[in-house]
N, C-alpha and C positions, 0 to 999 in steps of 0.2 A: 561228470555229466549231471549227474541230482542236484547238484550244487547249484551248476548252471540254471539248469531248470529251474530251481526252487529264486534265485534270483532275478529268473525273469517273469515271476511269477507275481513275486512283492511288488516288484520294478511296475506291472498292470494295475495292479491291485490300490497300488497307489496312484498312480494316473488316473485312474476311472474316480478314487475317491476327489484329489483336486483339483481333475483337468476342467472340472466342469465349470470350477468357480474361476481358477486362477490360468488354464491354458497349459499346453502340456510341456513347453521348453523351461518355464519355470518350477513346474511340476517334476521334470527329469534333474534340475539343477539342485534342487532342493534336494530331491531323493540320493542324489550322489553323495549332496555333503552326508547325509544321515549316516549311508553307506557305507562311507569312510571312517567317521565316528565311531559307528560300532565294529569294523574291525581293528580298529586300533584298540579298541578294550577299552573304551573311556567311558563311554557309556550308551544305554539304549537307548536313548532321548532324542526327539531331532533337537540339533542347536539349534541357537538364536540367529548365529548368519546363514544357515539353510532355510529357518523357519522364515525370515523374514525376508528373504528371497522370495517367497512364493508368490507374496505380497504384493506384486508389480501394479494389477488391475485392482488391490480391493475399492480402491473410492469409488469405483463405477461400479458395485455387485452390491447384494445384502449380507451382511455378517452372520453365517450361519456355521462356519466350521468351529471345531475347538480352537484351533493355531488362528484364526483370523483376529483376537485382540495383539497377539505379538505382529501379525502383520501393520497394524495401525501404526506403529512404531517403525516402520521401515525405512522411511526415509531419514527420522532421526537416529535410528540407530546408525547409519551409514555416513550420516555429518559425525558422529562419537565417533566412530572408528577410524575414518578416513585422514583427521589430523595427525593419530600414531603411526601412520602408514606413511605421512608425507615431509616427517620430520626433517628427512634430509635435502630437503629440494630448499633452496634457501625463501625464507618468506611464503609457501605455502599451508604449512598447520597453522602460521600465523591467521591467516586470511579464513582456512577455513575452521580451526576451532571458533573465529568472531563470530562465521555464519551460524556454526550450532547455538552457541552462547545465545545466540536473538529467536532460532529458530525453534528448538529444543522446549526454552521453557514456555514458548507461545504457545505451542500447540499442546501439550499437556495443562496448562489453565483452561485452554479452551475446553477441553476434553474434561476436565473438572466440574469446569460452569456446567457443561452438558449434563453430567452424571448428578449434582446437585439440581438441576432443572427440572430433570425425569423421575428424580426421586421425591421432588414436592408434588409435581403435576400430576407424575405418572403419562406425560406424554412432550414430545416432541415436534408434534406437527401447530406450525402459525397460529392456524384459524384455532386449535384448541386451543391452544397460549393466551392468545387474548381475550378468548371466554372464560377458562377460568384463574387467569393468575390474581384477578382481584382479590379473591377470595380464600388466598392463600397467606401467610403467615408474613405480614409486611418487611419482617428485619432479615429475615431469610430468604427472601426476594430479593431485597435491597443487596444484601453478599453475592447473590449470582449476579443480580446487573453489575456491582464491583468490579469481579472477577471476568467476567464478559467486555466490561470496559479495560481493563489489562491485556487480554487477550489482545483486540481490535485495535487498544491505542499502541502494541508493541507492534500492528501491522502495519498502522497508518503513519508511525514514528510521530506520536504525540509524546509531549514532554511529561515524565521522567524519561521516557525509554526510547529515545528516539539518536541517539546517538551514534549506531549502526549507519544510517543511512545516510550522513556527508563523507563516512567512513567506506562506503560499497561503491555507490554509486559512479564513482569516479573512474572504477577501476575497469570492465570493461569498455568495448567498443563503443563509441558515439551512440550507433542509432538504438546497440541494446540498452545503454539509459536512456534513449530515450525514451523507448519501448519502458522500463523499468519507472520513471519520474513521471511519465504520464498515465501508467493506468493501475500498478499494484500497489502503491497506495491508498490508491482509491476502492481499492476493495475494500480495504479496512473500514477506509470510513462512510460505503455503505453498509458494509455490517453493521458498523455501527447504529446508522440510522435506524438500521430495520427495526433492532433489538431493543435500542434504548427507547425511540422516540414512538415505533411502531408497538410492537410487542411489549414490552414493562413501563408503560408511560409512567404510571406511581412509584415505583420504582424511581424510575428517574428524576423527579420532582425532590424523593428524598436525598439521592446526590446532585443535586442543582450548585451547590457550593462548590463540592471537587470541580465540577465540570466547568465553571466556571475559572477556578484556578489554573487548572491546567491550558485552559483556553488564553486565556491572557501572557501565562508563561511558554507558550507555546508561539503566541506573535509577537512576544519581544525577544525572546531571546534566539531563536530564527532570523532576523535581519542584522543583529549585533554579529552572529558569527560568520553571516557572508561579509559585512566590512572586515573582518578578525581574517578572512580566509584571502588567501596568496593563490588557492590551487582553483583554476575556472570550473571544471567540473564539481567541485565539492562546495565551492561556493552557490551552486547552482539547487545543489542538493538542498540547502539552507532555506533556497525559497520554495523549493517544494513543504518542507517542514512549516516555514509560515503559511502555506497556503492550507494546510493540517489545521494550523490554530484556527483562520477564519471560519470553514467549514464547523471546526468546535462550536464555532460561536453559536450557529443555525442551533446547535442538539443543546444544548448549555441551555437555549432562551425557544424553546420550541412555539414560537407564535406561528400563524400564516404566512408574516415576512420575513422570517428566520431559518423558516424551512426551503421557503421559496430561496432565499439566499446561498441555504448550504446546495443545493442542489445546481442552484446557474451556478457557484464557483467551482464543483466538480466539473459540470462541461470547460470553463474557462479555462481552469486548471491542465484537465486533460491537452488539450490544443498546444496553451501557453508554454505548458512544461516540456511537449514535445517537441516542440518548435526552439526551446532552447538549445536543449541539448543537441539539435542537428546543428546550428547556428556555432556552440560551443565546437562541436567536432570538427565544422569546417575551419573557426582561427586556429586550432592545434596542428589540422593540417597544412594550413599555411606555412604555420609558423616554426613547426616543429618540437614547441615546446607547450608546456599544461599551464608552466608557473608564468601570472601575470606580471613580473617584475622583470620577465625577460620579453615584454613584448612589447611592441609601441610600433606609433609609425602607420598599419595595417589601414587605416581611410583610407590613403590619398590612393592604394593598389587594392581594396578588395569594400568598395563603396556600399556596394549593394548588401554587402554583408554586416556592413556598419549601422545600414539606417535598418533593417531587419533586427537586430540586435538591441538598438536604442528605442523602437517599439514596445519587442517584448518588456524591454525593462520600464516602460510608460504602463503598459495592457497590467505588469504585475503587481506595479504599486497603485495600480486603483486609479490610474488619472483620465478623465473624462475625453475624448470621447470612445476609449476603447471597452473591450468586452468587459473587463476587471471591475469595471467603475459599479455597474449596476450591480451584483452581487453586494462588493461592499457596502451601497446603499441601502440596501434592503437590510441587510446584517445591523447596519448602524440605527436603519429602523424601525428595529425588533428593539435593540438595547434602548434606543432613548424610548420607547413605548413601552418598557418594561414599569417603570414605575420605581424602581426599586435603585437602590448602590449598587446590585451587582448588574445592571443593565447599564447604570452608568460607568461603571469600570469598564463593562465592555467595549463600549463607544469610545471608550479614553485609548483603549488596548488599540482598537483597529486604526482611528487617527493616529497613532506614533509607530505603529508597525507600518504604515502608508509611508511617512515620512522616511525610516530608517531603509526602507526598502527603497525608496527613491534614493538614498544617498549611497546605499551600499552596490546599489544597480549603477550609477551615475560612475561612480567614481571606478568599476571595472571597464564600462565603455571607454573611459578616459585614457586609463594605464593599456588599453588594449588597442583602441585604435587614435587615439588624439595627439597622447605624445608623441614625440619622436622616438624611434627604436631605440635602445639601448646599442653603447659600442660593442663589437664582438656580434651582435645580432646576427643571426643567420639569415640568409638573404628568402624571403616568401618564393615558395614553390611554384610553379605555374599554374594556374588553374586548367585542370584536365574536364572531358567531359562527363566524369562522374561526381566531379566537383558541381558543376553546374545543375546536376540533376538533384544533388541534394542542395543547391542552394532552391529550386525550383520549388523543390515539395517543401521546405521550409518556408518559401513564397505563401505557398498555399494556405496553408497555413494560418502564416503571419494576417494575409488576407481575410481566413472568413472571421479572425479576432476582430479585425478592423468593423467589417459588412455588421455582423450583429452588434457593436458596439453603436453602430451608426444607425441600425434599424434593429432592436430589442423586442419588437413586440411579439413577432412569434413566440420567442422564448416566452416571454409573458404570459403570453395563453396557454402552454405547454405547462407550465408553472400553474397557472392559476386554476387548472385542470389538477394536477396531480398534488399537489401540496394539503387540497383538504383531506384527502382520503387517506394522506399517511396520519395527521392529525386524530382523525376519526375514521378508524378500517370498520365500522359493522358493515359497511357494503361489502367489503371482503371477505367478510365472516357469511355476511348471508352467501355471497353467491358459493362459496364453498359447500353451501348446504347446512350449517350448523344452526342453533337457535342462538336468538341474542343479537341477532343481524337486525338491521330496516333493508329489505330489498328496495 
């Protein structure tokens, strides 16, 4: 009976200490493992996989318990464990030790840059960053933009690190890549923006060369590996990673039409990439199969889905008069405005990333709907009415690439409104309330 008591005692005692932060189901899960730890004699400690249980809600709370740094870690400790757990499923640890391998050490750099950030500035909020990081110690700057650029470029799958993502994306359902190819890389690369071009503009000046490199190695060899690629979905993925490099180019060459550029090719981006991958999932289900060497024929029975297909692949490689084109133009004239070789490499990078991508795009329409099936081919599924509903919203799509392509100006002003202020934020400095602003 004391026993009882006395453990339902702790059992409160710790509820009330982390129901407040973390909610009490994970609160009682957490307590359990501890529970069990310590009567097994192992020790008084809570673990790491109780402690980091708790953890469910910390991104939405402020870090104020002891156990909330191990909760930071939660989701990666849970890609560590989850491969030795799934060793025997065949092809499982495979997949998902990949995901820790990319996931793992992103977010611990990021958390790095941070912890180096805080410790020059002594702050983490915007508006102070950009007031005082001038005046902080430029090479030690320059390491956290670095390390902030590895972070961002292993999210946005910029070249070195981008190999993950012809690798994933493939693999689930249609619309979750598409969900996946149209918007989480794009976070990356407006983190990126924010930090490099927003907040550490000097900074970024002094890695203008890396960025550069990476930019250019990032829009060639992105269109080489979708001609390389057999598999539709991962070929697909290829042109999301060129679409990375372009966007590079905007932060690489930060003029007003660089910026204005990386910004219309995230919207483009967004659209374009979704609109693939619906497109892509409707011939797999036609067809029944991923790999284009088992496909042909698909025109003359699924038309509408042929010339939606031969768009996107027009709108990706920049050709006039779709949404793509303008982007690349502006991108191309920032490089030729640059003055410089590496503005002209730029220019050089984006005209043969245009071409490769038109050939690499060209030549999967072909094997996919032009030739004739291969023998043995499996006969095309009927089209059901959820086929139509996603060829529909792919429609849509496909459509407003076309409308803004054919009328850009909105975007324009949209652009011509926001692009100086990422340039020069002391209007965001002022209105935050800080000195250093012009309201």
């Amino acid at each position: 009976m004391a026993a009882a008591l006395r453990h339902q005692l702790c059992r409160r005692h710790f509820r009330r200490r982390f129901c407040a932060d973390f909610g009490g189901g994970d609160a009682d899960r957490a307590y359990s493992c501890a529970g069990r730890t310590w009567r097994r004699g192992r020790s008084r400690r809570l673990p790491l996989h109780g402690a980091v249980t708790v953890g469910r809600r910390h991104r939405l709370l402020p870090h104020r318990r002891p156990v909330q740094p191990l909760c930071v870690v939660r989701g990666d400790a849970d890609r560590l464990v989850r491969p030795a757990r799934a060793r025997r499923a065949a092809g499982a640890a495979r997949w998902r030790g990949e995901v820790w391998l990319h996931q793992f050490p992103r977010h611990h750099v990021f958390l790095l840059a941070l912890g180096l950030l805080y410790g020059l500035l002594g702050t983490l909020n915007m508006a102070d960053i950009m007031r005082v990081a001038p005046e902080a110690n430029p090479a030690a700057m320059a390491g956290v933009a670095a390390l902030l650029l590895l972070a961002f470029g292993m999210k946005a799958a910029a070249f070195p690190v981008n190999a993950w993502l012809p690798a994933s994306y493939h693999t689930p359902p249609a619309v979750v890549s598409a969900l996946f190819g149209g918007l989480l890389t794009k976070v990356g690369i407006y983190a990126m923006l924010r930090a490099l071009v927003v907040l550490l503009p000097a900074s970024r000046d002094l890695l203008e060369p890396v960025l550069v490199v990476i930019a250019v190695a990032t829009l060639l060899i992105a269109p080489l590996g979708a001609i390389a690629e057999t598999n539709l979905r991962r070929a697909i993925g290829f042109f999301v990673i060129g679409g990375v490099g372009s966007v590079l180019v905007g932060i690489a060459l930060p003029s007003l039409a660089g910026v204005s550029g990386a910004g219309l090719y995230v919207f483009h981006a967004i659209l374009t990439m979704t609109a693939f991958y619906l497109v892509a999932g409707l011939v797999e289900r036609r067809t029944g199969q991923s790999d284009t060497r088992r496909m042909g024929g698909l025109y003359a029975t699924t038309a509408p889905v042929s010339i939606l297909f031969f768009v996107l692949v027009l709108a990706t490689a920049g050709v006039p008069p779709f949404l793509g084109f303008w982007p690349k133009l502006l991108l191309l004239q920032a490089g030729l405005g640059e003055g410089s070789w590496l503005g002209g490499l730029v220019a050089i990078a984006l005209l043969v990333n245009a071409v490769l991508t038109l050939i690499a795009g060209s030549r999967l329409w072909a094997h996919i709907f032009w030739r004739p099936a291969p023998e043995g081919a499996a006969t095309p599924a009927s089209a059901s009415v959820a086929t139509w509903l996603r060829v529909g919203t792919a429609g849509v799509l496909v459509g407003i690439v076309v409308a803004v392509g054919l009328w850009p100006n909105a975007m324009f002003e949209v652009l011509r409104l926001g692009a100086p202020d990422m340039l020069d934020p002391s209007r965001y400095v002022a209105a935050i309330g800080l000195a250093g602003g012009t309201p």
